[in-house]
N, C-alpha and C positions, 0 to 999 in steps of 0.2 A: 504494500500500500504506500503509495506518495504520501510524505510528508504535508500535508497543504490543511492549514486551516478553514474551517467553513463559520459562514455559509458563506458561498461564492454569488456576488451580486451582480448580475447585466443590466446595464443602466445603457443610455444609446436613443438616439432618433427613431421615429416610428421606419419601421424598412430595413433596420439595420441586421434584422437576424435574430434577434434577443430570444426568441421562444425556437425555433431549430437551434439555435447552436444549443440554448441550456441544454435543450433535452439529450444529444449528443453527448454533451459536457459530463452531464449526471449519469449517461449509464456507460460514459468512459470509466467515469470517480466511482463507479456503483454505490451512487448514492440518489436519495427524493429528489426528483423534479419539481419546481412549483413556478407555473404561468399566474403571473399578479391578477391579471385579468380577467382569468379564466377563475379562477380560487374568487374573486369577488363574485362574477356569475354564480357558481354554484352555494357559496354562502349565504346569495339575497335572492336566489330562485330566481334572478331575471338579468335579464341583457344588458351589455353596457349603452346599447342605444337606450331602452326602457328607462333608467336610472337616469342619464344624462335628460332624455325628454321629462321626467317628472322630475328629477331633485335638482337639474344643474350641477355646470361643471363642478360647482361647490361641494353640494352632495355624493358626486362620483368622488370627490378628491378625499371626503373625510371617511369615506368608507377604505377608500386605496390606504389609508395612513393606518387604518387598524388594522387591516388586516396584512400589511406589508410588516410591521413591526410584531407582528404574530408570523407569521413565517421566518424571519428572520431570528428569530428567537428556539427556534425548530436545532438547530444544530448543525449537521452535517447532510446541507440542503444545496442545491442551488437555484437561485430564484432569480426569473426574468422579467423586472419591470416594466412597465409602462414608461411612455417616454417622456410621460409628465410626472414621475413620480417625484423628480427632482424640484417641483414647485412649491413643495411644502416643506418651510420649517424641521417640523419634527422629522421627516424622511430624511432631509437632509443633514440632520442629525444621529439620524440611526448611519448612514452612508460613510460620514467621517467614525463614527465607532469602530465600523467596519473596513476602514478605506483600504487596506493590506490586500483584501479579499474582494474590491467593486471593481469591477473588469466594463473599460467602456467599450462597446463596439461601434466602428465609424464608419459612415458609410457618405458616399458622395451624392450630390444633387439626382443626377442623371440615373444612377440606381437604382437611388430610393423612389424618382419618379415611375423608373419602368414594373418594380416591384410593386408598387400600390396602384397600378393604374385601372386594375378592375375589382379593388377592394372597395364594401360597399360597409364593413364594419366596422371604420374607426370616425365616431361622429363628429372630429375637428377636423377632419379632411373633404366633410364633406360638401366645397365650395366651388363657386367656378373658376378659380383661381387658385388651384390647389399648388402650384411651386412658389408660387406667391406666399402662401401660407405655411408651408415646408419651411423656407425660406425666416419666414418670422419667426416659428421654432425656434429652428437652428436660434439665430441672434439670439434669444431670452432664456435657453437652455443648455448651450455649450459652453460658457463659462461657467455653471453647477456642474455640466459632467466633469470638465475642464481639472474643476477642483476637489471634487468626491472620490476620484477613480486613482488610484496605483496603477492598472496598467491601462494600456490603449491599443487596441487589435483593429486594422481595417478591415472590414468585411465584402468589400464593392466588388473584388476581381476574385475571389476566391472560393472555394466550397468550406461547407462545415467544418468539416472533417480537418485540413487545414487551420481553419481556427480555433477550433478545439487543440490542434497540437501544438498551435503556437501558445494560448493561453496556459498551456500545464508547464511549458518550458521557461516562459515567464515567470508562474508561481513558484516554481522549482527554483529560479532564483532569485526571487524575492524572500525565499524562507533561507538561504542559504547566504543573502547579505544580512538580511536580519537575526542569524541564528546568534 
């Protein structure tokens, strides 16, 4: 077994990968998978579109904060955020507790557009002007990933599998400068 502390956190743009790589990642590490997302869905019986149409982004955002800080809290997990997770306070709190272990994935304009272009489930993309909006992301978000994350893996020209190997060889020496 790799030396590697948990839980392993993907934090990254919408597009970027975050839910294929974890899941890769985790049955590399043989260990829990957890999609933020997807764990909100089945904890409130309903969609993130549902949620966002009755509670607002507000409501989506304080549901993501309890239930990100309970997974996180799980142990030897890894957990694939939302790419707004980093808008909150207390997330970005738990993230610096963690920061050894938050692995940002990167991904370019051009990918992330070709990757979302027939996505109809992430309800802040769903504009007519969606690089536009990508775009405004990006600016209000990558200085929190910027500062949350220890490592940074791009993800635009390569397969999972590949970023899975890169991130364990990073971790591998990230525990081996810090040992």
């Amino acid at each position: 077994m790799l030396d590697i502390s948990f839980p392993l956190i993907l934090i990254g743009p919408t597009g970027a990968g975050k839910t294929t790589v974890g899941r890769v990642l985790a049955a590399k590490l043989n260990v829990s998978f957890f999609d933020l997302d997807d764990e909100i869905e089945t904890r409130s019986g309903a969609n993130i579109h549902w949620i966002f149409d009755v509670e607002g982004e507000d409501g989506f955002r304080a549901r993501e904060t309890r239930v990100f800080a309970d997974l996180v809290s799980q142990g030897n997990v890894v957990v694939s955020t939302g790419a707004g997770v980093v808008l909150r306070e207390k997330n970005r709190h738990l993230l610096m507790k963690h920061k050894r272990q938050v692995i940002w994935l990167q991904v370019d304009l051009k990918t992330q557009l070709n990757r979302l272009k027939n996505d109809k489930n992430r309800p802040l993309l769903q504009v007519t002007d969606a690089e536009g909006k990508l775009r405004a992301m990006a600016a209000e978000r990558e200085p929190f990933y910027q500062a949350h994350a220890a490592i940074q893996v791009q993800t635009s020209k390569t397969n999972p599998a590949i970023v899975v190997r890169q991130i364990i060889e990073r971790l591998k020496g990230e525990n081996h400068e810090n040992a």
